[in-house]
N, C-alpha and C positions, 0 to 999 in steps of 0.2 A: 504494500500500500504506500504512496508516493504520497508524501506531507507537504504540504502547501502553505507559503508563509501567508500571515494575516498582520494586518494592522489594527494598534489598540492604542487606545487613548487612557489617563489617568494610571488608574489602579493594574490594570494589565500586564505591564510589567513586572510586577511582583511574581508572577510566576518565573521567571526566568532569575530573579534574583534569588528565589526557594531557593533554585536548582545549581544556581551558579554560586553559592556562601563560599566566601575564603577564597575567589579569584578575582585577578585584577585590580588589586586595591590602587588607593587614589593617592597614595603617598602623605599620611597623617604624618610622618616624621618631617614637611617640609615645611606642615605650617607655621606660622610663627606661635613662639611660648606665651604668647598674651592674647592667644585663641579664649572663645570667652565659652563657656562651658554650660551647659543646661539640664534641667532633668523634666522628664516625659513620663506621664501618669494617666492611667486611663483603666478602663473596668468593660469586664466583657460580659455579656448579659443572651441567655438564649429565649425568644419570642415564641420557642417550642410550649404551646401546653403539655404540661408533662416532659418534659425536657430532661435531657442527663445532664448530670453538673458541668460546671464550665472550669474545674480548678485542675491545674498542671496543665495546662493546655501550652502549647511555644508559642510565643509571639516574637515578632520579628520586627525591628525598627528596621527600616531601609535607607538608607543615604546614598543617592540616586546623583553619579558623576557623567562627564563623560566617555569618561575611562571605565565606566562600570560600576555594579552597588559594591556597595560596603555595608556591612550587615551586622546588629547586635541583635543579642540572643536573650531571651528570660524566658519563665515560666510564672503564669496566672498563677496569682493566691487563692486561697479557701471559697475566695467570695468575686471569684474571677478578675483581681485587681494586678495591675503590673505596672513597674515601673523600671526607666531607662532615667542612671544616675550618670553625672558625667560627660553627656552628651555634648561632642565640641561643634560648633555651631557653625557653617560656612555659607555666606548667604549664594553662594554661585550652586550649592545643592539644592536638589527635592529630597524631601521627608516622604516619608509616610509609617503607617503600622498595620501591619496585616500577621491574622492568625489563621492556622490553619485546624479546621474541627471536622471529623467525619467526611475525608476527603473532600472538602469543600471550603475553599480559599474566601476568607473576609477580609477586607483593611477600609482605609479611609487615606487619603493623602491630608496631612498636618505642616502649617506653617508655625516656624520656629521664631520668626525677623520680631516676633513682638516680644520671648522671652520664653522661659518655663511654660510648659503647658500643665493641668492637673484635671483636666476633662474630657480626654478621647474617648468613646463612648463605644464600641463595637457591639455590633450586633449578631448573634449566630441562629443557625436553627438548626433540628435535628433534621439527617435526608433522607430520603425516598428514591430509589431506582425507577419507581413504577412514573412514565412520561405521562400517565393518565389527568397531572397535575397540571400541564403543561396545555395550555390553548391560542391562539392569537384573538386579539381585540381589534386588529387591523391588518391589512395585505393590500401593497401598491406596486404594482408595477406597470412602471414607465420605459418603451420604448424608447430610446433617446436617440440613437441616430440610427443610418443608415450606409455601410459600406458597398457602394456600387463594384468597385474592382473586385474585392475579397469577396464579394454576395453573401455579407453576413450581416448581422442585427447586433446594436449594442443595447443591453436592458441593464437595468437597476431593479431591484426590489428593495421593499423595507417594510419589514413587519415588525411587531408590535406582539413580542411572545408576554404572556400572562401567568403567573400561577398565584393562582387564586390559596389557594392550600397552605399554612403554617408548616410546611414542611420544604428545605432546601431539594430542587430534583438534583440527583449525582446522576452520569450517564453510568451506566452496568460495564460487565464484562461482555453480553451479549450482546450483535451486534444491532439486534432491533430497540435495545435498551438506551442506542446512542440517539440524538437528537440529529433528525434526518431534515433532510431539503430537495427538494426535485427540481432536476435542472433539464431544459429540451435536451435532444439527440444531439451530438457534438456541440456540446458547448465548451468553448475557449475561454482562457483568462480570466479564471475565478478569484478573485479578492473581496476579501469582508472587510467590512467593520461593528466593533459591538464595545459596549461598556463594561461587557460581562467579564469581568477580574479571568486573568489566565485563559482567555478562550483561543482556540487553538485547531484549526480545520483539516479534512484531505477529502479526496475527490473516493468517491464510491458507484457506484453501480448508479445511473439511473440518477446522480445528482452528488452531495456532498455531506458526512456526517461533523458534528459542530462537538468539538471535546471543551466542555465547560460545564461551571453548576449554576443551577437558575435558582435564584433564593426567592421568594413571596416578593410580589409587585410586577410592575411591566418594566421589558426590557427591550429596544430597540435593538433592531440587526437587520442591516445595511449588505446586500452584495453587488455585485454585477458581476456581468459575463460575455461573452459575444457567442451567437450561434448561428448555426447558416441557413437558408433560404433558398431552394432551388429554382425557381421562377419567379413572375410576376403576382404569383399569388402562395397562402404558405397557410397550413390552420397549428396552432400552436396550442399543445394540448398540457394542463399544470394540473399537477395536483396537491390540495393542501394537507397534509398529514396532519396538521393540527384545526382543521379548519380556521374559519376568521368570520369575525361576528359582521365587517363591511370589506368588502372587497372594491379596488379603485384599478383600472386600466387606463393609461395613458398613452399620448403619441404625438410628440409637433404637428399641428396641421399637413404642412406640406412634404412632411418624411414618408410617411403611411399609411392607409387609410386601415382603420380598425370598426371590427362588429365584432359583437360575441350573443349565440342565443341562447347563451345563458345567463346572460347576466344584466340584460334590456337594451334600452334604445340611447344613442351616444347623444353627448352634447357636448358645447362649448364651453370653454372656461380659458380666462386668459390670465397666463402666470408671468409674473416680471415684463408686462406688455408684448409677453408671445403668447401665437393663441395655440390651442391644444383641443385635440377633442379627448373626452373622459368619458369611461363607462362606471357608473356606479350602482351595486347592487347589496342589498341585505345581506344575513350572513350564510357561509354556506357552511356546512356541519363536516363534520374530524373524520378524513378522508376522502374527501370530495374532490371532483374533478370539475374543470371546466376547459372550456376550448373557444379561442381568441382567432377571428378569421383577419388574416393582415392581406392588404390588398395595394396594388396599385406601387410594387416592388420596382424598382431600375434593374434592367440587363444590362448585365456586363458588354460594354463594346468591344471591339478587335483591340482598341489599344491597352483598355484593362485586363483583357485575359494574357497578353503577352507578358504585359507590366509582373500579373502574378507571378506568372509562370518563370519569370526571370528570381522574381526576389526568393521563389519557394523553393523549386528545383539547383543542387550542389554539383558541381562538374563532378567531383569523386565518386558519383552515384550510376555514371554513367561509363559504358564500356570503352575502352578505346577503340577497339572494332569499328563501335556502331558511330564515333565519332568521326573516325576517316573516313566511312559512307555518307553523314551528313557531309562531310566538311564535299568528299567530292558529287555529291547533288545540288550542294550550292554551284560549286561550277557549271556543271551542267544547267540546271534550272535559271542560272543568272543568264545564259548565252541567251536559250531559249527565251526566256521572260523579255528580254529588249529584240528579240524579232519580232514576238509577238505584239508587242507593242508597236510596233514602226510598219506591221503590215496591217493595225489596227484588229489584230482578232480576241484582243481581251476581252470585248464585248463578249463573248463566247460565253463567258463566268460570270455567278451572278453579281451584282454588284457590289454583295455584301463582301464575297470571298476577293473581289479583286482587291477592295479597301483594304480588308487585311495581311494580303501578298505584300500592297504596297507599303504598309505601315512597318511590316516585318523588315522588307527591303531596306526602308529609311533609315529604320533602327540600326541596320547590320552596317550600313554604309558609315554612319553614327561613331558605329562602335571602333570601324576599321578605322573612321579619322582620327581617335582617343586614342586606341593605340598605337598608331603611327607615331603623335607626338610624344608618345612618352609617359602617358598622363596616366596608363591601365598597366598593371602590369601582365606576362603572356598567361601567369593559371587564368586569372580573372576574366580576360580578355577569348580567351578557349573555351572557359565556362562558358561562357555569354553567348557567345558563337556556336556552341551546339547546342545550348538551351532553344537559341532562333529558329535553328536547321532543324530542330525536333519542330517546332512549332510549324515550317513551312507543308513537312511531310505529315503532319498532321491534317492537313486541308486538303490531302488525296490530289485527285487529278481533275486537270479541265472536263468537261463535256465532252463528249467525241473524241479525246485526245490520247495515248496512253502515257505520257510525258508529263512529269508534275511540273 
């Protein structure tokens, strides 16, 4: 299973500082001896009814460089109280205090610049495996642009997870136990973002599972992705494993046109003085599907599929054989290609295909002037050149002719 890095804001970090304790310190032996010194006090409290005690617990100051944490260590008193004595204070660091209870990570980020703190307050609760706790309050997503070359879609989502329940969810050992997301068929370029302390992603079967604990309240999670589009029309089918009490579908006016008959009839709405159509519909219940008809897609022209096919396809990947065949049907097809021009029989081909002969031509003439001067070096310059000659013998033969 391939891990995928995520981005996090505030508390987030602190999982990597758990992990990382006692590496990379920030060099406390260079501050100066009239470093001014503090102590950090605070009381940890579980909102568990019936709750197991909160005493010996570790708790962990973090002093967040950018050379990395540096980390003090205690353990919660009788009455879940702890305190960091000594603390030397530098205002170019982040603070903060995070415990860790029932495999599930709590802190608070704490500013020091005013002095002694004696009131950090943390919260815990006891966890739950069971995702049954788990539901969204909200589901949006927005189409947001459109790649005519690559014929893929860029979307954002942001839901709005819930747990309603006095019980922290922990993801399980099993793997339906983890907190799941459904992503279309080839989708590209997954990044999140969440608030949620230590959240931590990788790409699964069918979408992506979310390593983090969701404590009581609502939490926000942010992804996007790009996925592809084979024609001018595309139905794009999501399902919500946790259902969502209002569901929103988006699209810039002039990128896509969107329907869905699930979810009613579209309208206007203009954000930041751009307009947008919106679908919005009630809620739809934990495990439901719906399906978003997108219409009104750009094809790819002759110059962007060559474009692709240049930046995707690696000379290394290709045989040298099949290269000294392109390179001598360029020859040939080049003789050929200006008789037939100058006796006027390109009309022959339809108009599409001769555009992108010619476009291929320009390009290859292009590329032989770049490296003439100097400017390409020869792999690069051979990559490009069979990547073209593949392209050319891709468009088969004239009409009536057997000569590409």
């Amino acid at each position: 299973m391939v891990r995928a890095a995520v981005s996090r804001w505030g508390l987030a970090i602190f999982l990597f500082a758990l992990a990382s304790s006692g590496a990379l310190r920030y060099g406390m032996e260079s501050v100066s001896a009239q470093v001014q010194t503090l102590t950090v006090e605070g009381k940890i409290s579980n909102a568990t009814a019936g709750g197991s005690e909160v005493a010996g617990l570790p708790v962990t100051l973090h002093r967040i460089s950018i050379f990395g944490p540096d980390d003090l260590l205690t353990t919660s008193g009788e009455n879940g109280e702890f305190r960091f004595y000594d603390v030397e204070f530098d205002p170019e660091l982040s603070y903060g205090v995070s415990v860790r209870y029932q495999e599930a990570i709590y802190g608070t980020d704490i500013d020091l610049s005013a002095g002694s703190l004696n009131s950090v307050m943390i919260t815990v609760f006891d966890s739950t495996i069971d995702d049954g706790v788990i539901s969204a309050s909200s589901a949006s997503l927005l189409f947001a642009s459109v790649d005519r070359t690559n014929q893929t879609i860029s979307a954002l989502e942001i839901l709005r997870l819930k747990n309603s329940s006095d019980r922290a969810y922990v993801p399980g050992n099993e793997p339906m136990q983890l907190l799941r997301f459904g992503l279309p068929v080839g989708a590209t370029n997954l990044q999140l973002d969440t608030r949620l302390i230590g959240a931590d992603f990788a790409k699964v079967d069918l979408g992506f599972a979310l390593f983090a604990s969701v404590p009581p309240g609502e939490h926000e999670i942010m992804f996007s992705y790009d996925f592809p589009f084979p024609g001018d029309e595309f139905t794009l089918e999501k399902s919500y494993r946790y259902g969502a009490d209002i569901i929103r579908v988006l699209a810039p006016l002039e990128t896509v046109a969107i329907r869905s008959d699930h979810l009613g009839p579209v309208a206007s709405v203009t954000i930041g003085e751009r307009p947008y159509q919106i679908i919005e519909s009630g809620g739809i219940e934990r495990g439901g599907r719906i399906t978003v008809q997108l219409g009104g897609l750009p094809a790819a022209t002759a110059v962007d599929r060559v474009s692709r096919n240049l930046d995707s396809i690696r000379f290394e990947y290709a045989a040298p054989a099949a290269l000294v065949t392109l390179m001598i049907g360029l020859v040939v097809y080049g003789g050929f290609w200006k008789r037939r021009r100058s006796n006027g029989e390109a009309s022959a081909a339809s108009s599409e295909q001769v555009a992108e002969r010619e476009t291929i031509h320009q390009m290859i003439a292009e590329l032989q002037e770049t490296f003439e001067k100097g400017s390409l070096q020869e792999d690069d310059y051979r990559r490009r050149l069979a990547i073209l000659n593949s392209q050319l013998t891709s468009l088969g033969q004239y009409p009536n002719s057997g000569v590409l």
